[in-house]
N, C-alpha and C positions, 0 to 999 in steps of 0.2 A: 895225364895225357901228354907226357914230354915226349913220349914215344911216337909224336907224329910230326910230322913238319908237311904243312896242306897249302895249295895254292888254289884261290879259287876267285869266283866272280861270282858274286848275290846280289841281285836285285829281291826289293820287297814283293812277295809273290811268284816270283821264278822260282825253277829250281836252284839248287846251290851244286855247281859244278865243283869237284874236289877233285884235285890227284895228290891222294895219300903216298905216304912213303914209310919205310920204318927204318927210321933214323939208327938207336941201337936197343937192345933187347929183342924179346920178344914179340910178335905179329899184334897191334893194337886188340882187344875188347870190347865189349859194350861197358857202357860204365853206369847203366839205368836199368833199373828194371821195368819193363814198359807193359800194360795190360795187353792180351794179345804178342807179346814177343815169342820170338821165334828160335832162341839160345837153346832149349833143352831139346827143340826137333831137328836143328841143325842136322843130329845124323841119318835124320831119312832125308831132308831134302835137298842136301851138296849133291848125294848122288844122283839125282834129278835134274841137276843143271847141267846141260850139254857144255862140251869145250868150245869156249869161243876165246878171238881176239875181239879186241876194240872198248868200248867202253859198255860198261855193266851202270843200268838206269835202276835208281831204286824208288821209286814214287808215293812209297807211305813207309817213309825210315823208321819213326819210334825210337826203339833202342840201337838199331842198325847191325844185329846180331847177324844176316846173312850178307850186311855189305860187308861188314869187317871181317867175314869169313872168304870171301874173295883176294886173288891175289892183292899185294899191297901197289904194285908196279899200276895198275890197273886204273884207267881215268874210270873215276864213279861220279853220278850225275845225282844228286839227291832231292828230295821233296818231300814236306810233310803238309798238313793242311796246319797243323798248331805253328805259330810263326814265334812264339814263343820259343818251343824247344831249339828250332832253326835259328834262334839267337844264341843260343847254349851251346850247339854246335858252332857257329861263327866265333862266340868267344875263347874257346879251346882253340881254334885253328887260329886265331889273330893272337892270341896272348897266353901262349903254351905254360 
């Protein structure tokens, strides 16, 4: 996950605001395989997402296969109910 560099503010039970960037390579991944993930529908449901500016909210991230299909420029707002995992994301974004 070097491929990201996140700034963000977490509070215990908030969501976890990020604005992703890609650093060099290729557009970040999911890196979990999560029950219910959304990786292999990706191609019916990008083209369901109308074009917007501003920030794209994702309220039950999991593996986060449609945030990280979103631009990277893109402030994402995230939230899972397992606060676990939302430790696993913070740890990648604090200590790439």
């Amino acid at each position: 996950m070097s491929l990201l560099n996140a700034e963000a503010l977490a509070i215990k039970g908030t969501p976890v605001a990020t604005r992703m960037r890609v650093v060099k390579g290729s557009a970040p991944q999911p890196f979990l395989k999560w029950a219910g993930g959304k990786r292999s529908l990706l191609p019916k449901i990008m083209p369901n997402i109308p074009s917007f500016s501003g920030r794209y909210i994702e309220p039950f991230l999991g593996a986060g296969a449609v945030m990280f299909a979103q631009p990277t420029d893109r402030l994402k707002i995230v939230n899972d109910f397992n606060s676990e995992l939302i430790q696993v994301y913070e740890t990648i974004r604090d200590e790439p």
